[in-house]
Each structure stands twice: as C-alpha cells, then as structure tokens.
MARLUM-10557 format. One record per residue (C-alpha): x negated, y negated, z. Coordinates in nm, 4 decimals, padded with zeros to 6 digits. Layout:
R        px        py        pz
R         X         Y         Z
...
% end
This chain:
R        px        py        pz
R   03.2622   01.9301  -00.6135
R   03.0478   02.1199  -00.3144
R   02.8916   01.8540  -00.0749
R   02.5918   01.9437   00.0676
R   02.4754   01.9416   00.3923
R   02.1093   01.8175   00.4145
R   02.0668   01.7625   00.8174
R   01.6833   01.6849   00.8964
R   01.5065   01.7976   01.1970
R   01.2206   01.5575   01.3285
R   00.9386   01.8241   01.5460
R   00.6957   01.6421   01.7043
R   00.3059   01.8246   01.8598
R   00.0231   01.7633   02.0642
R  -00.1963   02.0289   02.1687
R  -00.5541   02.0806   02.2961
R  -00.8211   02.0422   02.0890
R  -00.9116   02.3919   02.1734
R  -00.6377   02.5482   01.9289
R  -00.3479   02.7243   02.0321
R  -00.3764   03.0577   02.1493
R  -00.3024   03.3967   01.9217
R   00.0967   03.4107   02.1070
R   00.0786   03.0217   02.0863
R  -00.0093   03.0264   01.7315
R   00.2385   03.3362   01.6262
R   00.5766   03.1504   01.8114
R   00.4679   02.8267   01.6369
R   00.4741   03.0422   01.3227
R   00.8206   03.2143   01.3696
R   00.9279   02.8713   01.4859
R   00.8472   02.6644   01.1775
R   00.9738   02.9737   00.9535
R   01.3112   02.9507   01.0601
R   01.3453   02.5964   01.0546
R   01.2148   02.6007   00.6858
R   01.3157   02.3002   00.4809
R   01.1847   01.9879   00.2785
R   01.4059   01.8392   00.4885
R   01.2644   01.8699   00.8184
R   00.9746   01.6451   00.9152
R   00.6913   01.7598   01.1390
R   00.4979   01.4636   01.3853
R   00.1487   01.4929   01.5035
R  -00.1705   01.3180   01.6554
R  -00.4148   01.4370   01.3512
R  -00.6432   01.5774   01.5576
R  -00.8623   01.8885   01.5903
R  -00.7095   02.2270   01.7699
R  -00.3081   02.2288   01.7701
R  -00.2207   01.9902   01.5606
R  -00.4371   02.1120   01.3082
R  -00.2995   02.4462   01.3022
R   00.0079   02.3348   01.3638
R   00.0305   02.1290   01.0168
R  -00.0907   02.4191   00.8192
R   00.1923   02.6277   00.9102
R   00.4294   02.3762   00.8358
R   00.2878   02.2432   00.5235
R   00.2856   02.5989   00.4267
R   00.7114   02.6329   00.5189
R   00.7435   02.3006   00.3049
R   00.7764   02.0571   00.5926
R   00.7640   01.6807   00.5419
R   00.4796   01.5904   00.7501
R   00.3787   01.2592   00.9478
R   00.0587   01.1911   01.0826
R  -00.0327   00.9733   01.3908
R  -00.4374   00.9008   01.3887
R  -00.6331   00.9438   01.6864
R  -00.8188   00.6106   01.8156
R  -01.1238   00.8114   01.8353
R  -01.2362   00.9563   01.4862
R  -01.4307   01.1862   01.6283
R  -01.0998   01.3881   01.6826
R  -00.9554   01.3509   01.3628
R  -00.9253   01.6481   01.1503
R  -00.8474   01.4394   00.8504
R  -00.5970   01.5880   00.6512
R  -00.5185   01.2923   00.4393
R  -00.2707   01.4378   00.2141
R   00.0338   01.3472   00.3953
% end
C-alpha cells in the first residue's frame, strides 16, 4: 500500500488597497503556481487591492482559501464564496 504524503502550506496576505503592481502581481502568480494544491490554504484581510487579486490567483491554482473581514465594509471586496 503507497502512503501519501499530503503536507499543507498555510500563505497568509495583506496588501494595499491600491493592487499589486504588474511584477507584484506576475511573482504572486508564479508563486501560487508552484505551490498548487487543494491542500494548501491561502489567508487574507478580504479587502480591495492585494488581497483581492491575490485570491483570484489562488482560487484559480485550487487553493483552500480563508477570509479575515475588514472592520470597515467599505473595504471589503466581498467574495463570499469561501
């Protein structure tokens, strides 16, 4: 019988509001692609900018994701999916 290995990876982000910027957004990318895996588990504030963009690549890599409200709700970007 093969045992296998299922090791999880916990990434957490918090970014401006403003967005990451084109080589912010494009190392995030490669980032999350290598680390691919329903396994891993992505943590963010829910807010506009970064975290936004950040969630979208790893939903799209098949991250478990986590999210962590902002106070203000003016600043959440409401992705209520997770």
């Amino acid at each position: 019988m093969q045992v296998q290995d299922y090791r999880t990876m916990i990434i957490g982000i918090t970014g401006t509001e403003k967005g990451m910027t084109l080589a912010q957004y494009n190392s995030a990318y490669d980032l999350i692609r290598k680390l691919s895996s329903d396994h891993n588990i992505l943590h963010h504030g829910d807010c506009l900018g970064a975290d936004a963009e950040f969630h979208v690549i790893a939903e799209e890599f098949g991250f478990r994701i986590h999210i962590h409200p902002p106070l203000n709700s003016s600043f959440h970007f409401g992705k209520l999916s997770c």
